[in-house]
C-alpha positions in Angstrom: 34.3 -11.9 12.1 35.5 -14.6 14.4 37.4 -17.4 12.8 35.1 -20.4 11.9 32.2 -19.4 13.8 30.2 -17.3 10.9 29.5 -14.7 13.5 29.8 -11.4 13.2 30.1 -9.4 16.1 29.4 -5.7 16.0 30.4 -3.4 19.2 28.1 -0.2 19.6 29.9 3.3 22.1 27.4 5.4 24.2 28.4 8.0 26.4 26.8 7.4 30.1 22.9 8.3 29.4 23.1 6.5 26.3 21.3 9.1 24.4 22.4 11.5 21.4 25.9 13.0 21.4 26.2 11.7 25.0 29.5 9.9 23.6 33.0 11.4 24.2 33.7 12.9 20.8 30.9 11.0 20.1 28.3 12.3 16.5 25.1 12.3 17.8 22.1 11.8 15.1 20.0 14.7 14.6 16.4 14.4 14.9 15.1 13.9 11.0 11.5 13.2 9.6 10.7 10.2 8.2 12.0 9.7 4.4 10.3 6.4 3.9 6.4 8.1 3.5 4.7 6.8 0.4 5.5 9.1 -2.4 3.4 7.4 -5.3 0.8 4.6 -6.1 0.2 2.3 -8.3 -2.8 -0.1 -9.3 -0.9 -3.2 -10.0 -1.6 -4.6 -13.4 -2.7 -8.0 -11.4 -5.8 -6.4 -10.3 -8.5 -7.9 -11.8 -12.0 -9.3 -11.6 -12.5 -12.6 -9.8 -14.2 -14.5 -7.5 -14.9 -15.3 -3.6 -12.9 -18.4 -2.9 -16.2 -19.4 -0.7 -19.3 -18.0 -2.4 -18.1 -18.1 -5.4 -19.2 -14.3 -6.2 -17.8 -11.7 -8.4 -14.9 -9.5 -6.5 -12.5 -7.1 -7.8 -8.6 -8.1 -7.0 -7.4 -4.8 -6.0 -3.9 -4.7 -5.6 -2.0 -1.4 -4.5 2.0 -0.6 -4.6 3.2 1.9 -2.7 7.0 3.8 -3.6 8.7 6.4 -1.9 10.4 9.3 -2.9 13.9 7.1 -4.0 11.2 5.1 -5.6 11.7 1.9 -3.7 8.8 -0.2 -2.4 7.3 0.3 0.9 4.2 -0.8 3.4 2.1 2.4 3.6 0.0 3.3 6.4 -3.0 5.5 6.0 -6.9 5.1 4.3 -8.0 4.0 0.9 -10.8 5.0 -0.7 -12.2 3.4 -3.5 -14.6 4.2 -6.5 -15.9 2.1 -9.6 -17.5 3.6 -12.5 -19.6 2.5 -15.4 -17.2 4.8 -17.7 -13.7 4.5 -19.0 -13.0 8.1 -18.2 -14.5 10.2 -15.6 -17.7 11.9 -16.6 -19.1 13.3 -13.2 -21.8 10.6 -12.7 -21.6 8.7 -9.5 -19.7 5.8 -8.4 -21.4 2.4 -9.1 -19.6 0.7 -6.0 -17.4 2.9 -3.1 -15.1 1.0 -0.7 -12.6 2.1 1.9 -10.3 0.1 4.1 -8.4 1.1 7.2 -4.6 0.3 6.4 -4.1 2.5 9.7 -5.2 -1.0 11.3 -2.0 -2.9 11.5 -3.8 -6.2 12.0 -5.7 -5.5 8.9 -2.5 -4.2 7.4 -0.7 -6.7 7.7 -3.1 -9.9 6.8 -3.6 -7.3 3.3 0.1 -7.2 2.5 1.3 -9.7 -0.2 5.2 -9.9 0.3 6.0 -11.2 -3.1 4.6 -8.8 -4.9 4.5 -5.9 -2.2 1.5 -5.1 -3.0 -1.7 -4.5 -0.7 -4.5 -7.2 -1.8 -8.1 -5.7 -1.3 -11.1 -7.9 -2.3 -13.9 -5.8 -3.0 -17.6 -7.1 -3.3 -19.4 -5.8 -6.1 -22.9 -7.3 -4.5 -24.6 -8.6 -7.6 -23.1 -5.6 -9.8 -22.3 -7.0 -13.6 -19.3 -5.0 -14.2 -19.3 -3.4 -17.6 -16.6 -2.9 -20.2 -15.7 0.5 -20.1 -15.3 1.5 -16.6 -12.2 2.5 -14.2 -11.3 2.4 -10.7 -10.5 5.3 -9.1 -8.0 5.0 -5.5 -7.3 7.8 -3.1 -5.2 7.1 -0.4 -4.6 9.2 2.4 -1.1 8.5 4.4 -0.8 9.2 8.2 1.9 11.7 7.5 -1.1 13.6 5.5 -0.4 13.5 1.8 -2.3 12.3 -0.5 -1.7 10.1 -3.2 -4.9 9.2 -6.1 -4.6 6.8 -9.2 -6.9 5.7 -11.9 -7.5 2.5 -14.1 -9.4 0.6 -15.7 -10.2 -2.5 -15.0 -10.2 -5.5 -17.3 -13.6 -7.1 -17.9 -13.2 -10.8 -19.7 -15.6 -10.7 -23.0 -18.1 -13.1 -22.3 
């Protein structure tokens, strides 16, 4: 650190090409996959039902958290799919509602992504559905580094 300045000056060695173990006695880094891939998901116990800020219609407040495998939170990358169904467990019938979003989009990613909460905020249109009681949401997500990751839950319907 230089004296009174506050800045801290870091000095970085590469041999003449600048690439790995191109250093005179020099480590190089060996070529590893990427640790950080999603390793579980969560929906976030903020999702809930609401409603568009402009038309004032019903929308379900998706939110999505995303860990890896040291269990640390993380942006993901990959496609969502979602289901809603009219029964708090699954019974085989169909979906009321689907939805997918492209998180592979980064523009889209990125306006999604809450940084307070790291989670991923998806506002889903029910289109004049009224959503019942017992019901769950059911979230696959499929990574860019081809896993999968899926989650259930219900969502919380205000008694009227």
């Amino acid at each position: 650190m230089l004296a009174g300045t506050g800045l801290l000056v870091i000095s970085c060695k590469s041999g003449p090409s600048g690439g790995e173990g191109s250093g005179g006695g020099q480590q190089g880094f060996a070529r590893v996959a990427w640790p950080f891939w999603p390793a579980s998901m969560r929906i976030h116990p903020a999702t809930r039902l609401g409603a568009d800020a402009v038309t004032g219609e019903p929308i379900i407040e998706l939110r999505l958290q995303f860990r890896d495998s040291w269990d640390d939170l993380i942006k993901a990358i990959g496609n969502v799919s979602i289901d809603f169904y009219g029964s708090a467990e699954p019974t085989g019938d169909p979906p009321l509602r689907h939805w997918v979003a492209d998180l592979t989009d980064l523009d889209y990613n990125a306006e999604r992504f809450d940084d307070v909460t790291w989670t991923y905020l998806l506002n889903l249109r029910l289109q004049g559905l009224d959503p019942p009681q017992d019901n769950h949401l059911s979230v696959r997500f499929d990574s860019a580094n081809g896993s999968t990751l899926t989650n259930t839950a219900p969502l919380r319907v205000p008694h009227e």
